[in-house]
BASELUM-467287 format. One record per residue (C-alpha): x, y, z. Coordinates in steps of 0.001 Angstrom, whole numbers, padded with zeros to 6 digits. Each point is the difference from the previous one (the first is absolute). Layout:
{u->X&v->Y&w->Z};
...
//
This chain:
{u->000000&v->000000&w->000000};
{u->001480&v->003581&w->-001089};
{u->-001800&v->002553&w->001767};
{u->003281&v->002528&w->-000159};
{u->-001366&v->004066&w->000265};
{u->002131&v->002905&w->-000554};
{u->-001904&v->003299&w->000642};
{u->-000310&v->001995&w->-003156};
{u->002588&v->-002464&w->-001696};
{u->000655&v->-003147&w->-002056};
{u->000465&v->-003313&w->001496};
{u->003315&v->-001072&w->000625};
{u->000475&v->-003754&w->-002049};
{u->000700&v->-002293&w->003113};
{u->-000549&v->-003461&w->-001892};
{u->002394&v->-000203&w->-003171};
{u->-000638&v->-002513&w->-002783};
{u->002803&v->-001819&w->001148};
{u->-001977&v->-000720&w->003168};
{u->-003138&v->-001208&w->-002208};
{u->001983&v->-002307&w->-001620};
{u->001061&v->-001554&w->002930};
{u->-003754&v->-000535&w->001307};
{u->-002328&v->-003448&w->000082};
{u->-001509&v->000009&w->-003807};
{u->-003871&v->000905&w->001307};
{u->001386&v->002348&w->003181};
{u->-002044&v->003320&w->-000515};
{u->000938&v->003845&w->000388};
{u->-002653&v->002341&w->001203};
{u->001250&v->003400&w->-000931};
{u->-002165&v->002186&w->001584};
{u->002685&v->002911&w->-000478};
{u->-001132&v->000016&w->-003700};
{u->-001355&v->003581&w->000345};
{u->002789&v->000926&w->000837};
{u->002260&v->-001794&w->-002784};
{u->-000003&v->-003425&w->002324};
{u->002923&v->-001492&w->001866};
{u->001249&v->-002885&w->-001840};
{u->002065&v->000702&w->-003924};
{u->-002764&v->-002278&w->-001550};
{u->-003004&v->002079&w->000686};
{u->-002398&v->001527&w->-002183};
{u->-003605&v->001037&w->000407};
{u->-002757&v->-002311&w->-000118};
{u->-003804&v->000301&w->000147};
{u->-002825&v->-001621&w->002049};
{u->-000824&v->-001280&w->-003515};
{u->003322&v->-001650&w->-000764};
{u->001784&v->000020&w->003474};
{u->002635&v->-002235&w->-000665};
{u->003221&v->-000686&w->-001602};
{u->002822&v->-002996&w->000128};
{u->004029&v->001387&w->-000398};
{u->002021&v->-003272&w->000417};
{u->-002508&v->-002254&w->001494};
{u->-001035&v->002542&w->002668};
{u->-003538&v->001730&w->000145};
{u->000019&v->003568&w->-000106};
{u->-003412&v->002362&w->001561};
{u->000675&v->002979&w->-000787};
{u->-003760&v->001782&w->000319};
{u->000330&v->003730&w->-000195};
{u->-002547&v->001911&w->002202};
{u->-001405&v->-003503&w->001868};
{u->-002643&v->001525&w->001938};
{u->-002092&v->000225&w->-003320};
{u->-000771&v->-003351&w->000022};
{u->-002298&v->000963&w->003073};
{u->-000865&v->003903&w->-000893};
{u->-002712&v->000136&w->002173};
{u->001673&v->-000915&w->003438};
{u->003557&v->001691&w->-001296};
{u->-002423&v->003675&w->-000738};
{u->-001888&v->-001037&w->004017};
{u->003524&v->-000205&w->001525};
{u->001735&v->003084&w->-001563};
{u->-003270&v->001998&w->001127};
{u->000640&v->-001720&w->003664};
{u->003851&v->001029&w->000101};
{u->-000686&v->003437&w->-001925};
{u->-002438&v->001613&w->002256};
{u->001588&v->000815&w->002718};
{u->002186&v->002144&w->-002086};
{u->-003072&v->001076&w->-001773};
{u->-001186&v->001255&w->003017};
{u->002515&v->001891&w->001262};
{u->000457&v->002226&w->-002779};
{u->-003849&v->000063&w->-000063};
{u->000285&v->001540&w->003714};
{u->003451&v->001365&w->000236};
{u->000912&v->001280&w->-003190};
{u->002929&v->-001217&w->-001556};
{u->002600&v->001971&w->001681};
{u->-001148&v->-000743&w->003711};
{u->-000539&v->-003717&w->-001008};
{u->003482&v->-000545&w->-001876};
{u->001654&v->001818&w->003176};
{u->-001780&v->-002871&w->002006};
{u->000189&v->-003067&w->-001431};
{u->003121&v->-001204&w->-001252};
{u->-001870&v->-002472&w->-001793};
{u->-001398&v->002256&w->-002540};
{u->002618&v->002190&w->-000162};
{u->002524&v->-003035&w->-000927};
{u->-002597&v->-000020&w->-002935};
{u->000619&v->003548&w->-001459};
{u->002132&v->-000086&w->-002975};
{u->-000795&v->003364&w->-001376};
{u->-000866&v->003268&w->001690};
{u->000043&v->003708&w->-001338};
{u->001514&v->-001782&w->-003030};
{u->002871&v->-001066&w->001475};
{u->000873&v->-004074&w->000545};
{u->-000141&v->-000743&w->003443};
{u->001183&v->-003545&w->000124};
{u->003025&v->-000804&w->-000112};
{u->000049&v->-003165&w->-002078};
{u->-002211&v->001527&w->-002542};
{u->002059&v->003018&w->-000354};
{u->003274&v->-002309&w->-000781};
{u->-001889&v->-002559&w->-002108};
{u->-001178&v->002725&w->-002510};
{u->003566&v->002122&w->000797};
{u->-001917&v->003206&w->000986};
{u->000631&v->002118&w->003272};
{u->-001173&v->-000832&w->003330};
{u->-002287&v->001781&w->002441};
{u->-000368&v->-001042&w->003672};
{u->-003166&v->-000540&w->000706};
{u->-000348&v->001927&w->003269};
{u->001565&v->002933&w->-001786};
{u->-002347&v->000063&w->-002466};
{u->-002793&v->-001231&w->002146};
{u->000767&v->003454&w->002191};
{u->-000772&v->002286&w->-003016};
{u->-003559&v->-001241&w->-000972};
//
């Protein structure tokens, strides 16, 4: 199972094709890092449609964006984790409630135009803003 995440980046490859080739013929990969570029050499993107693949007698899953398969209870759970922040911009406004929670505020990327996260800001090589400092000027 590859579940690597790198906020705001690409997946690091952690399993090479050397290492495939060295698996049980029928051993499976589930590369659930595929949105992000997966974690092992041999990935690609699959669909719910066609999920599968076999490089050298190993199964590959490579699903992009898995919670589709169930949109209903993926769109009920987002709602459920979202609205809390929902609701404290609703009640705060969004300066008081990204001074508050550093939840939310790990979730800026851009304010006043300017990239506030760091990863994002080297990723697509453009300068970056602190968030508090920006944060401070809204």
């Amino acid at each position: 199972m590859g579940a690597v995440l790198i906020p705001a980046g690409a997946a690091p490859k952690l399993i090479t094709s050397a290492m495939v080739r060295t698996m049980k013929r029928g051993a499976v990969i589930a590369d659930v890092a595929i949105d992000q570029g997966g974690c092992c050499e041999n990935s690609r993107p699959t669909t719910h449609t066609d999920p599968t693949f076999v490089v050298d007698g190993v199964i590959h899953y490579c699903v992009a964006n898995i919670p589709g398969a169930v949109a209903k209870t993926a769109s009920a759970a987002l709602n459920i984790a979202t609205l809390p922040f929902i609701r404290a911009l609703a009640n705060k406004g969004i300066k008081l409630a990204l001074t508050e929670n550093r939840h939310l505020r790990a979730g800026l990327n851009i304010c006043r135009g300017q990239v506030t996260n760091a990863e994002v800001a080297k990723d697509l090589g453009l300068a970056y803003a602190a968030p508090e400092q920006m944060i401070a000027l809204l």
